[in-house]
N, C-alpha and C positions, 0 to 999 in steps of 0.2 A: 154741203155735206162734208165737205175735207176738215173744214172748221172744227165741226161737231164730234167728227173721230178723231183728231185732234187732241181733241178737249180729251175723249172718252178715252183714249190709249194712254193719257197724260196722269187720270184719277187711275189709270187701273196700273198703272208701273210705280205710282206714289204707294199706292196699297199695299203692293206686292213687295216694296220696299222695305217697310214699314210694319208689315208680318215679318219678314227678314231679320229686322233687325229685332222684334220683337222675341222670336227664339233665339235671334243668338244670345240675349239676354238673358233667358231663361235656360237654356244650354248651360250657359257660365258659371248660375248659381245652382243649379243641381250639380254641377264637379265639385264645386268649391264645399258644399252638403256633404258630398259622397266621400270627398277626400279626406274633411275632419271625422267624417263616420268613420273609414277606415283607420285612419290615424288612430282614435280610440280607442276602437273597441280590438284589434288586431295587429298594428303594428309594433313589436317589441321595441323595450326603451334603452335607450344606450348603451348602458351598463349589461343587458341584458343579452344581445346583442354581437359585443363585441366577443370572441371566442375567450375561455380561460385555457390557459395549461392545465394538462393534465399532472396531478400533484405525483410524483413519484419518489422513492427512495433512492440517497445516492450510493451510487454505485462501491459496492466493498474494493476499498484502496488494498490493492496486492501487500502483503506485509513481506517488508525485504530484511529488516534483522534477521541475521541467522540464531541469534539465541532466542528469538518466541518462536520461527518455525522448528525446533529439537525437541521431541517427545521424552518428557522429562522421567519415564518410565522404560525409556530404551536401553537396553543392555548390550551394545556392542562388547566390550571387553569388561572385568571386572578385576582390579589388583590392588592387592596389598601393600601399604603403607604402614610406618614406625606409630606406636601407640597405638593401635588401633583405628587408621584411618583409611578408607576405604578411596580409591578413585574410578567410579565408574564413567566410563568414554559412551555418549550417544550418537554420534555423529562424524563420520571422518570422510568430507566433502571437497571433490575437485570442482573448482569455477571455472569460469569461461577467462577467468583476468591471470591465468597459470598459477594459484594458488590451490592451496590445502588446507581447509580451516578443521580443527580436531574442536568438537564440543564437548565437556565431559562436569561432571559432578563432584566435588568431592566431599566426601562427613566423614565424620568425627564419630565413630563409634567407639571412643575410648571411653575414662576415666578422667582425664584432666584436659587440659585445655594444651592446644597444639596451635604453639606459631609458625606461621607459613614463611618465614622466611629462608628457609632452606630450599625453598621449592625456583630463587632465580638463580642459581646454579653460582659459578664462582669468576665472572667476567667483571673484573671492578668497574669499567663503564657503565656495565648494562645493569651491575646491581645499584649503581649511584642514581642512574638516570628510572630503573624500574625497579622501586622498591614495593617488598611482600608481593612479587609478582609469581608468575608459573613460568618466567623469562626460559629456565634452564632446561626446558623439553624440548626434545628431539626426535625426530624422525630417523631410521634408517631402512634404505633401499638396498635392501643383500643381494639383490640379485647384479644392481647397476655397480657396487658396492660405493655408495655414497650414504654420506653425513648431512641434514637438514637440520637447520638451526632456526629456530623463531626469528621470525622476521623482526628488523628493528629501522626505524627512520634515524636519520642524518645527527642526533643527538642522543642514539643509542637507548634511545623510549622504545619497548617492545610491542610488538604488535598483539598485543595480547590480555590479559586480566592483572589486573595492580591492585595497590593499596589492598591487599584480602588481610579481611581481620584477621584476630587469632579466634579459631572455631571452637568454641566451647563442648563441651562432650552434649553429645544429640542435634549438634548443631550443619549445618552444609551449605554448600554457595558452589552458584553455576559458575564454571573458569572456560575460553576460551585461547587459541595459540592458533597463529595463521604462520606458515612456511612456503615457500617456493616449492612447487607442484614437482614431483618427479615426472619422469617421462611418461605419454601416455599409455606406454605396455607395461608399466607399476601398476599394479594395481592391489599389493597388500607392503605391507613396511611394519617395523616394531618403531613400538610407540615408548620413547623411557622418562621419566619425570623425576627427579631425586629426591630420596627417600621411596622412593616406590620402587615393585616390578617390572620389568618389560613385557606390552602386551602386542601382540601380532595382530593386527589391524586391515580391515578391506576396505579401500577407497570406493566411495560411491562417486557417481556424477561424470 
């Protein structure tokens, strides 16, 4: 009898073996089915996938020129110059660096043609070094009672607008002149440029 069950536990542990391995067979390629199904029909392809940026506009760069940020329509001050030429002032600006930049316009609303070289005042240096400039404008502080003079570097180049054509009748060009800032309880000054008026001016900034 031990023989016989033996035998009998022997065919029935081979069988049950043998089913065993028989699904895990079968287990294996239904994944392997199911995995390429998926893959197919569902799973996104690389390119697809991987995230894109989202496209955007760069960002508007601050414009730091002070002659495109002056509204070329502004009428700070408006004076009279020889032949008919006009100097309108749009801007007369205190910085963080102690300066005072004056922006202003000047035309020609004469009859003939007007050369600007009267306008760098009479410092042989400055007029060598800054020719057809606006060198010779000046600031004054009546209250502090001080004289500001356009700033000039180490080789007496002004800080300021050069080389100006001569302005034909109906013709104009934007001029620039930076000075050392007055005090900060200044806050108006006469403004003079030769051949012109003096005009009384209020510092912004």
């Amino acid at each position: 009898m031990s023989i016989r069950r033996t035998k009998r536990t022997s065919r029935v542990m081979t069988a049950v073996s043998t089913a065993a391995v028989f699904a895990l067979v079968l287990s294996g390629c239904g994944t392997d089915e199911d995995g390429k199904a998926q893959e197919g029909d569902s799973a996104p392809s690389t390119s697809s996938s991987v995230s894109q940026p989202a496209e955007s506009s760069p960002a508007p760069q601050e414009d730091t020129a002070a002659g495109e940020t002056v509204d070329p329509n502004a009428n700070l001050a408006e004076v009279q110059g020889q032949s008919g030429v006009v100097l309108r002032v749009t801007q007369v600006l205190r910085d963080s660096g102690g300066f005072v930049t004056v922006q202003a316009v000047i035309e020609n609303k004469g009859d003939t043609a007007v050369n600007p070289s009267s306008w760098v005042g009479e410092e042989r240096g400055v007029v060598e070094a800054s020719f057809n400039s606006v060198a010779g404008a000046t600031l004054v502080d009546k209250a502090g009672k001080k004289r500001y003079y356009v700033l000039r570097d180490t080789d007496n180049r002004c800080l300021c607008t050069t080389k100006i054509r001569a302005l034909q009748p109906g013709a104009s060009t934007a001029v620039f002149m930076q000075f050392p800032a007055p005090p900060a309880t200044t806050t108006e000054v006469d403004f003079s440029l030769p051949t012109f008026a003096t005009a009384s001016l209020k510092i912004s900034g």
